[in-house]
N, C-alpha and C positions, 0 to 999 in steps of 0.2 A: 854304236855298239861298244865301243873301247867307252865311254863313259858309263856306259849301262854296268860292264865288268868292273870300271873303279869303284864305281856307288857300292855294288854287292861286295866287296871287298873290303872297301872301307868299313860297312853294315857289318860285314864278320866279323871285324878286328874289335868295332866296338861293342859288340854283343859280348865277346871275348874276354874282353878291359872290364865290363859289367860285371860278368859270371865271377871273374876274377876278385872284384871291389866285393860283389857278395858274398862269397865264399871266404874272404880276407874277417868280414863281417859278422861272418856265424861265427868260425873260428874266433875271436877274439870275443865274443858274447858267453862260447863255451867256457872260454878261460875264465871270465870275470864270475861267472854262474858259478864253476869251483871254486873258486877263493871266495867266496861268499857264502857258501858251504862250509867249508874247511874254517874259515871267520865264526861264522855262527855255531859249529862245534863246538871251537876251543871256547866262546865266550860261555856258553851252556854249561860245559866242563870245570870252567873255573869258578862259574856261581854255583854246583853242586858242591865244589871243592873249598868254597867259601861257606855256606851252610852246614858241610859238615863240620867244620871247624867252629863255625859257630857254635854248634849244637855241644861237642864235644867242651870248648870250655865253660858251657852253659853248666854241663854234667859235673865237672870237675866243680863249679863254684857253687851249686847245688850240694855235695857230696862234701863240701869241704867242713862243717859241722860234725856232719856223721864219721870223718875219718879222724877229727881230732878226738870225739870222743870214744872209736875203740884205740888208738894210741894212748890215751890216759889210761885203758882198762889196764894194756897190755904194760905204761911204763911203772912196773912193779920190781923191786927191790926184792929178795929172797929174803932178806930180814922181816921186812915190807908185810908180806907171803905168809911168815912163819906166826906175826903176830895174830894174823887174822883167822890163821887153822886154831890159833890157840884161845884166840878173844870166839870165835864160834861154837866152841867144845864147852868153854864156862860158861856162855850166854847159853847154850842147852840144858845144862845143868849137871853135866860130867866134871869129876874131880879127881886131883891130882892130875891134871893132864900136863905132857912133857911132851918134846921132840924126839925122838931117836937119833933120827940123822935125814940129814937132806943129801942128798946124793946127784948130782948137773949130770943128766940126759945128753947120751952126743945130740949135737945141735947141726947143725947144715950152714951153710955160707950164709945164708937170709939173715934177716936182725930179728929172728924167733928163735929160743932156746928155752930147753925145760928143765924143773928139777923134780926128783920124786922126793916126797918131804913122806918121813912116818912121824905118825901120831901115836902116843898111848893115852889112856884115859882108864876112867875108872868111875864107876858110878851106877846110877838104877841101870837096870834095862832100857824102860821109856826114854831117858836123858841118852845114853848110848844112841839107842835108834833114833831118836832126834838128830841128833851131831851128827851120827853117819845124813840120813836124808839133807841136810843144811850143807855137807860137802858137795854131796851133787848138784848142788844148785846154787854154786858161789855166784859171788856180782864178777869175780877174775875168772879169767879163762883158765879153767880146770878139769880134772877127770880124776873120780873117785876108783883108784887102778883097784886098789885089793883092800878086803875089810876081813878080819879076825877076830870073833867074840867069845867068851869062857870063861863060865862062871866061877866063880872065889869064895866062900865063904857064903856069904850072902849079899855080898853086892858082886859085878859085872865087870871084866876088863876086857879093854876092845883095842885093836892097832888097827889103823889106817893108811894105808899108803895112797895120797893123793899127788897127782902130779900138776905143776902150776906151769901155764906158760909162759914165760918172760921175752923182755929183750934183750937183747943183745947186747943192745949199747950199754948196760951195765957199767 
């Protein structure tokens, strides 16, 4: 009998030692199952975070054509500016055309700044209205602010006040 009680005894202990080794077993299988999660994450994460990167200086060297050439529109001279409102008025057919004044628009911290330049002219009607429409539609970044027409004699005197955007770096 006292051996029947060792055998059962012993059988618990190692049933015990068992439950124990298993459960030692799962627990350390949990653990590696997370770090292999949390692994698999960050790795996913970093390849979206590498494709966007990609992608972005894909954009950038795609776009870099297109930014040099509105940088050429915008790197204009107000001399630059003044020649072109004036070679635009003769090439319409407007005469006598002069500057008024150009006048530097506040500007903001950015490297974009304006100036409003006025025009006078003199010439047909047709010619006038031509020069005015060729302001609103320069190749430089502009806006035709205010136009003034009245008739003379028998020909047409018109002022324009067009404003030019520039840059800064002037």
């Amino acid at each position: 009998m006292h051996m029947l009680r060792l055998t059962a005894w012993l059988s618990f202990l190692l049933a015990l030692a068992l439950w124990a080794i298993f459960g030692y077993l799962v627990w350390s299988l949990y653990g590696e199952r997370a770090e292999y999660v949390e692994a698999a994450a960050n790795a996913q994460e970093a390849e979206l975070r590498g494709q966007s990167a990609s992608r972005l200086r894909a954009s950038v060297q795609d776009s870099e054509v297109e930014r040099a050439s509105l940088e050429g529109l915008i790197d204009l001279t107000i001399l630059r500016a003044v020649e072109i409102l004036e070679t635009t008025a003769r090439q319409a057919g407007a005469k006598d055309v002069s500057i008024g004044e150009a006048t530097p628009q506040g500007g903001s911290a950015t490297t974009l700044s304006s100036v409003s330049i006025v025009v006078n002219m003199q010439g047909s009607f047709s010619a006038i209205m031509r020069a005015t429409s060729l302001y609103e539609t320069l190749t430089v970044p502009s806006i035709l602010e205010q136009f003034e027409m009245q008739k003379v004699d028998d020909s047409w005197r018109a002022t324009a006040r067009v404003r030019v955007y520039l840059s800064s770096a002037q």
